[in-house]
N, C-alpha and C positions, 0 to 999 in steps of 0.2 A: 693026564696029569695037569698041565696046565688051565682046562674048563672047570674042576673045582676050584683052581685058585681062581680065577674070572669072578665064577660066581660069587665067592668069598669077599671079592673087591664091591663088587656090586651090590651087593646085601650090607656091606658096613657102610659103605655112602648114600643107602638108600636110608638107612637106620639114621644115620649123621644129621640129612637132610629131615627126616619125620621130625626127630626130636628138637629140631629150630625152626616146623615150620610155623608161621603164622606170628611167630616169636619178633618183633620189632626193635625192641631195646635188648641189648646182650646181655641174658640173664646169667648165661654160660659163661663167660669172661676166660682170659687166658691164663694160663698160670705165671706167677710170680714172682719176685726173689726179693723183693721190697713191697713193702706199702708205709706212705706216713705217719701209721697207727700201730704198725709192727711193737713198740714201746709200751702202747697200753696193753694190746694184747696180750704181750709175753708171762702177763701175770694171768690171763684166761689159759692159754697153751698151759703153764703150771698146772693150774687145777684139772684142767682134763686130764692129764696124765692118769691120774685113779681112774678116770671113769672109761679110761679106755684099757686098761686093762682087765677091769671085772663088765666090759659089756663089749667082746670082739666080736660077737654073732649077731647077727640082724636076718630072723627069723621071714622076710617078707612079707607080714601081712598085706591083706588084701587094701585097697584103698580107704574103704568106708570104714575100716579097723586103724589105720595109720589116722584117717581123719579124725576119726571119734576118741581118739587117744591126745592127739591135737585139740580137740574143743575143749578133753577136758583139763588140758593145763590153760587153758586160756582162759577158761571159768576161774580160776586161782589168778592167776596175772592179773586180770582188772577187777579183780580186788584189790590191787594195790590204789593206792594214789600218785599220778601222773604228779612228778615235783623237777622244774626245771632245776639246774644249778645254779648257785650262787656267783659271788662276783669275789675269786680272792684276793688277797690283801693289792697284788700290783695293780687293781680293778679291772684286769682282765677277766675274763669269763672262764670259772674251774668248769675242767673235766676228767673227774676221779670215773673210772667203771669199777660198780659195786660188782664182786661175787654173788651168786644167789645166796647166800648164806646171809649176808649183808643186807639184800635188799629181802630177804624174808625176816629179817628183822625189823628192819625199818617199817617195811612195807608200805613203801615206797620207791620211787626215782622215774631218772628221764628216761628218753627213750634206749640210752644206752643199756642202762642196766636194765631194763625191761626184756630186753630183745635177748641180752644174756642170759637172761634168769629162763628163760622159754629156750632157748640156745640148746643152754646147758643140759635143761632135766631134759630134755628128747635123746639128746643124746645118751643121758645117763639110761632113756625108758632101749636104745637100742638103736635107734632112729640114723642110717648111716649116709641118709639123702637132704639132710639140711647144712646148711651153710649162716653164719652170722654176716649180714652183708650191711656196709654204711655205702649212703647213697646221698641223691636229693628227692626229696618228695615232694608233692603240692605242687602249685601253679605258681607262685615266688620261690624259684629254685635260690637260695642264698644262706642256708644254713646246712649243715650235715644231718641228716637224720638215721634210725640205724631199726634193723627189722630182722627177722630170718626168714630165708627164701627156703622153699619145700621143693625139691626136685618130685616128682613122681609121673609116670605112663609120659612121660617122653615130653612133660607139660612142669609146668613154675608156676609156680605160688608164693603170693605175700603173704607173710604172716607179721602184721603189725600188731603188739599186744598194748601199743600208745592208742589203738583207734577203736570204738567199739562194734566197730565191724570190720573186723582187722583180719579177716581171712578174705583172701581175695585171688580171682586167678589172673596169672600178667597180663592174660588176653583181654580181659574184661573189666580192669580197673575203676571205668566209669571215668567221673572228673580228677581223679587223683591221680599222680604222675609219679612213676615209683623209675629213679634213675638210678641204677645201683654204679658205683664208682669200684668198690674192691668187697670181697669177701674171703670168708676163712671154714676152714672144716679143719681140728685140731689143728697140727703144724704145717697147715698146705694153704697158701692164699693165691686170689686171684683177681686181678685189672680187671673192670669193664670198660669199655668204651663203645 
């Protein structure tokens, strides 16, 4: 009785440890109960609500099926035009996040509504392994930037739809420095550090 459980123990810490290894920056992050964005988001949490009710299955395709379905909302996102925000009236720097409804009409925005707009419809296609994450990017960490991370086979991925080579694996980033601070998957967020 007790050597099944052993094994049990061993197999989930062995599992634990595959899926961070190699992993340097915490793409995993903890769970939450706050983030300083909880505000903006709460109008994205609305809108998903529909889409999680007409999409609870997630069928597993195989990777090169999850990717090819990824390339091709990214073939549509940069189509848009990259448009930073403006400066509202107190001259501080707005930051409204468009709906993809919003930014498919514009066709347009930052990286926030970008990363939503790709967010969103993955989830809408089924997709129950992505997270909308804000971080720092680049090698002058001093701005927020916002992206979605791809869980899949025990490995993360950036999916930046601001870069046009915005598919990237954490491991292998190159020059670019992708530091996620928090992220979200409908009503559930999470710290990095």
């Amino acid at each position: 009785m007790l050597r099944p459980f052993v094994i049990g123990i061993t197999f989930c810490l062995l599992s634990l440890s595959w899926s961070s290894q190699g992993e340097t920056v915490n793409y995993r992050g903890s769970p939450a109960l706050r983030t300083p964005y909880d505000a903006k988001y709460r109008k994205v949490e609305t809108y998903l609500t529909s889409i999680r009710s007409e999409n609870s299955e997630f069928c597993s395709p195989s990777f090169l099926a999850q990717e090819s379905r990824i390339r091709r909302y990214f073939s549509v996102v940069q189509n848009f035009r990259f448009q930073e925000e403006g400066l509202a009236s107190s001259g501080r720097p707005e930051d409204h996040w468009q709906l993809p409804e919003e930014t498919d009409r514009l066709r347009s925005g930052d990286c926030e509504d970008l990363a939503l707009w790709l967010y969103c419809h993955l989830l809408d296609e089924g997709f129950n392994n992505v997270r909308f994450t804000i971080g720092f990017a680049g090698t002058n960490e001093k701005t927020m930037h916002a992206w979605v991370t791809w869980y899949e086979r025990g490995e993360s991925y950036i999916l930046d739809p601001s870069r046009r080579e915005g598919i990237y694996h954490s491991n292998r980033l190159g020059s670019i420095t992708y530091q996620p601070r928090y992220s979200y998957y409908f009503d559930q967020k999470w710290h990095h550090q």
